[in-house]
C-alpha positions in Angstrom: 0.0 0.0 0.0 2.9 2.3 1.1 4.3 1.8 -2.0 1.0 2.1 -4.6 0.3 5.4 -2.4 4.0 6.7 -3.0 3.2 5.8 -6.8 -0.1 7.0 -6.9 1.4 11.1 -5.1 3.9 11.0 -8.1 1.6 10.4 -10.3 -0.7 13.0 -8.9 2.2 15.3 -8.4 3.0 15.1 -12.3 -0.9 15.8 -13.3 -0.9 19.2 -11.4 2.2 20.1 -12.6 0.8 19.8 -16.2 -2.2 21.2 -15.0 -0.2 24.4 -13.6 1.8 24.8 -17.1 -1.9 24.9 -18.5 -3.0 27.3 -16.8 -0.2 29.1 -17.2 0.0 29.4 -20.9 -4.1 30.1 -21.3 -3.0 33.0 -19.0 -0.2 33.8 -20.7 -2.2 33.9 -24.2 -5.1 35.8 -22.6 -2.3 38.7 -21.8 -1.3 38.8 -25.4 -4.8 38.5 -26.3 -5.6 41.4 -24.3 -2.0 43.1 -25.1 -2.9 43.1 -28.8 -6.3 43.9 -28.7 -5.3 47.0 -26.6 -2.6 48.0 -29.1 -5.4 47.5 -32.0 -7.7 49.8 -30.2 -4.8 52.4 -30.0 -3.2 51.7 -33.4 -6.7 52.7 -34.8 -6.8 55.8 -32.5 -3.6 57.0 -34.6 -1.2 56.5 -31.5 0.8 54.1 -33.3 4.1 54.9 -30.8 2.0 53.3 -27.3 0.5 50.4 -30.0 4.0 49.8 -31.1 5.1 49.1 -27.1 2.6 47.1 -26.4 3.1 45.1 -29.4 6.3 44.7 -28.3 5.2 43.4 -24.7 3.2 40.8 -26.3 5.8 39.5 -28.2 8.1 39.0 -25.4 5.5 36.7 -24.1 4.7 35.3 -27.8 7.9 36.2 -29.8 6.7 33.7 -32.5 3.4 35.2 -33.0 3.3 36.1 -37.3 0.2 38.0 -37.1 1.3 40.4 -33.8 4.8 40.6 -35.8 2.6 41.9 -38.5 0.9 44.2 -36.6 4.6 45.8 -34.9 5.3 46.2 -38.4 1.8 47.9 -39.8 2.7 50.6 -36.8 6.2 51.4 -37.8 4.5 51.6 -41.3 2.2 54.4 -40.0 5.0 56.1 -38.3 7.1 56.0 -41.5 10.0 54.0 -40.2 10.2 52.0 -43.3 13.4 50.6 -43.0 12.3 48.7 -39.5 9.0 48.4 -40.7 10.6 45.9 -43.9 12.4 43.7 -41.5 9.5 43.0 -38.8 7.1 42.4 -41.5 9.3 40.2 -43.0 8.6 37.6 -40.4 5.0 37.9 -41.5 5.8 35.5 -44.2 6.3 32.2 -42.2 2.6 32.3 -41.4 1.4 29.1 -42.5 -2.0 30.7 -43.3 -3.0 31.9 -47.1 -4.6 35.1 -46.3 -2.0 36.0 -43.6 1.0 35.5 -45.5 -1.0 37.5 -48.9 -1.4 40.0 -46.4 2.5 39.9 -45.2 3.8 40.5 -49.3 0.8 43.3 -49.5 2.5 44.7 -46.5 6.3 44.7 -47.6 5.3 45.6 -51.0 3.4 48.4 -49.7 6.8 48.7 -47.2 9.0 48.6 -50.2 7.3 51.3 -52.4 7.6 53.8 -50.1 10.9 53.5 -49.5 11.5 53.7 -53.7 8.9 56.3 -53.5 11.7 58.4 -51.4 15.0 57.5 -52.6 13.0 58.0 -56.3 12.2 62.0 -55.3 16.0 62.3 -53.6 17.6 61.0 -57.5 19.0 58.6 -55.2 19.8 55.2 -57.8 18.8 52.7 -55.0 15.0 53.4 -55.7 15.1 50.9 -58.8 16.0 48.0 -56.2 13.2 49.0 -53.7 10.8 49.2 -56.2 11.5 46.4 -58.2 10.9 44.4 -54.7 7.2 46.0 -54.2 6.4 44.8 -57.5 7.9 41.2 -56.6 6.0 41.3 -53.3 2.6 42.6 -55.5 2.9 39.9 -57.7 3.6 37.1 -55.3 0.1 38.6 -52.9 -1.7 38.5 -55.9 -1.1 34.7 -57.1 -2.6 34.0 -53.2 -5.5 36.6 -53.5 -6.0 36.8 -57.0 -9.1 39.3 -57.6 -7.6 41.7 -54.9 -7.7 45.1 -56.3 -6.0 47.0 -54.3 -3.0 45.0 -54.7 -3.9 45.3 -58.5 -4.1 49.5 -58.1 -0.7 49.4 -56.1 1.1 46.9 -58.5 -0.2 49.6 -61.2 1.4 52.4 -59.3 4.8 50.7 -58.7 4.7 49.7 -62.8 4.1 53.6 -63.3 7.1 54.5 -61.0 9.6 52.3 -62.3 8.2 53.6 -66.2 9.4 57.4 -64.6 12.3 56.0 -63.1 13.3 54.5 -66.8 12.7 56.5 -68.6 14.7 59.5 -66.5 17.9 57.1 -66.2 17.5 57.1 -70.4 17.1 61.1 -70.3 20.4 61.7 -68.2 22.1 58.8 -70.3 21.5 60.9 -73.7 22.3 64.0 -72.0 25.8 62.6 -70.7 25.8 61.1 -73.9 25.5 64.5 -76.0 27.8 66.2 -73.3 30.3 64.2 -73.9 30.1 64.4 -78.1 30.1 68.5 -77.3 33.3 68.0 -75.3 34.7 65.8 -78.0 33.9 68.5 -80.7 35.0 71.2 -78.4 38.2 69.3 -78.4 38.7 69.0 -81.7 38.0 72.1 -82.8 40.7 73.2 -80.0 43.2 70.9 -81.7 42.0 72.8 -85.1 42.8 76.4 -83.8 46.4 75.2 -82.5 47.3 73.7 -85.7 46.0 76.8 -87.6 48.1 79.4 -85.3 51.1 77.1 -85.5 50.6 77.4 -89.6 50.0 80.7 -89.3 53.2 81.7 -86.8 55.3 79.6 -89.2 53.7 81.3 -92.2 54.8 84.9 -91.0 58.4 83.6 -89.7 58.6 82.6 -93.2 57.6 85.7 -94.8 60.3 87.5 -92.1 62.8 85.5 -93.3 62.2 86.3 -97.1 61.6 90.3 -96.5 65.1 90.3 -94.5 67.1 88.3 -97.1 65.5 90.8 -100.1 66.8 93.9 -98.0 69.9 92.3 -97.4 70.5 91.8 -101.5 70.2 95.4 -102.2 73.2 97.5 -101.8 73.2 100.8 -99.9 74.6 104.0 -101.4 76.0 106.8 -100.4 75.6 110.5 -100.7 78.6 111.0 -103.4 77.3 108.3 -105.5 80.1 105.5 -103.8 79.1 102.4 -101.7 79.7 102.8 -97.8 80.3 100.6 -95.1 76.5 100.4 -93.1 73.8 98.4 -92.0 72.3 96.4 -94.7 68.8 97.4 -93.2 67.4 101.0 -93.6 67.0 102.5 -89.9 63.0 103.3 -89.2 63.0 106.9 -87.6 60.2 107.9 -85.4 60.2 111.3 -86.8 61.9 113.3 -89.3 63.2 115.5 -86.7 63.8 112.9 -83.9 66.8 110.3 -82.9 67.5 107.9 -85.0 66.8 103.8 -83.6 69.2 101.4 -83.3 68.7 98.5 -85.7 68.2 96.2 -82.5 65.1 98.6 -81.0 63.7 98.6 -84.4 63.6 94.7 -84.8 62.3 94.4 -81.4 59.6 96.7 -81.9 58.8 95.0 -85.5 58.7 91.5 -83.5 56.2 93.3 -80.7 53.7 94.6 -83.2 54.0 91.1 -85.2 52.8 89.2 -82.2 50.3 91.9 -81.3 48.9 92.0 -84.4 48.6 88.0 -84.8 47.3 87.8 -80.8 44.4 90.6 -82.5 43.8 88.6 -85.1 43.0 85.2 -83.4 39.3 83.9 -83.5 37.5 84.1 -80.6 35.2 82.0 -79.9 31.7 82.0 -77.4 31.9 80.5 -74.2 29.4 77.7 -74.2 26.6 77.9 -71.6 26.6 74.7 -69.1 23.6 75.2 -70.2 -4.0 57.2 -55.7 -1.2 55.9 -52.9 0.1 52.3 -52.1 -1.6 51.4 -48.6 -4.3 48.9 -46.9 -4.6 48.5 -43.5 -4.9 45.2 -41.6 
């Protein structure tokens, strides 16, 4: 008997225990119950910062809970924290349930867009990855929920974006594309000028060369009719009554005006001139 009744307390001992860890978890799930359903009633009040903490107390208690992480993520949605609003609704999509997981890619693609929706108003290049993603997430809520037209309306808008987005990326492709040929004609035409002073320098040494070797062939004469000892070259005066210059002053000034007069004569050229929105609650 002593040993039937020591048998029959552990065995009674073990039945209370799992009666205890019973009642324990319906308590426990009655807290989140009333946790969530208290964040709910906030979240729909607009005071998406006090749902978010209790959110966030009933998943300490339920950390495994898709549709509460679902729910965290909806309020950082509202409270446009996007970037932690992606990653906790991300953990929507191990729900095992259809409608709960179409609702988790609705969510991230919704998520998702606004995110592109920003970087695509910044020029930022990281909006074609973002959005790309919504239209992934869309597509993959639509082939659960089929005849849903509000994902419909939203995949339309993220089709419309990325269209903008394309076709902006082609207008600053052409325009680097026709800055670049103007820089290469710029260029050339550069090269063109350089080569046509360098003819034109070479031109008028030439023509130096030939007017000094013509004065040098004619002979000087003198006053009585007989050739003198002087300077091949005639020397300029700058008046009739003035000083005579040297033959040196005179070449110097004859080189001065030369490259004057070819600086003056230069083209010039003209300075270019550098010239309905994605969202569903749940």
């Amino acid at each position: 008997m002593k040993v039937r009744s020591s048998g029959m307390k552990r065995y009674m001992t073990a039945g209370v225990c799992l009666v205890v860890l019973a009642v324990v978890a319906i308590a426990r799930a009655d807290d989140v119950y009333r946790k969530n359903r208290r964040a709910n009633k906030l979240y729909r009040n607009g005071d998406y910062a006090r749902a978010l903490e209790l959110y966030d107390e009933a998943l300490l208690e339920d950390p495994d809970n898709p549709k509460l992480k679902m729910n965290r993520g909806s309020a950082l949605y509202r409270m446009q924290e996007f970037g932690k609003a992606e990653e906790a609704l991300k953990d929507g999509l191990s729900a095992q349930q259809k409608g709960v997981k179409a609702d988790a890619h609705y969510n991230l693609g919704n998520t998702l867009y606004r995110q592109g929706e920003q970087l695509f108003a910044s020029g930022d290049q990281r909006a074609r990855r973002k959005l790309e993603a919504a239209r992934e997430h869309f597509i993959k809520s639509l082939d659960m929920r089929p005849h849903d037209i509000d994902t419909k309306w939203n995949l339309q808008l993220t089709q419309n974006l990325l269209e903008q987005l394309r076709k902006m990326e082609q207008q600053q492709k052409n325009r680097k594309s026709n800055k670049d040929d103007s820089r290469s004609k710029d260029q050339q035409k550069q090269r063109e000028d350089d080569q046509s002073d360098r003819e034109s320098k070479q031109q008028q040494k030439e023509e130096q060369e030939q007017q000094q070797k013509q004065q040098q062939q004619q002979p000087p004469a003198g006053e009585d009719g007989k050739d003198e000892e002087m300077e091949a070259k005639p020397q300029p005066r700058l008046s009739d009554k003035g000083p005579k210059m040297s033959e040196k002053e005179a070449e110097r000034m004859l080189e001065q005006f030369s490259d004057d007069e070819k600086e003056l004569n230069k083209p010039h050229r003209l300075k270019m001139l550098r010239g309905k929105k994605p969202e569903k609650d749940w």
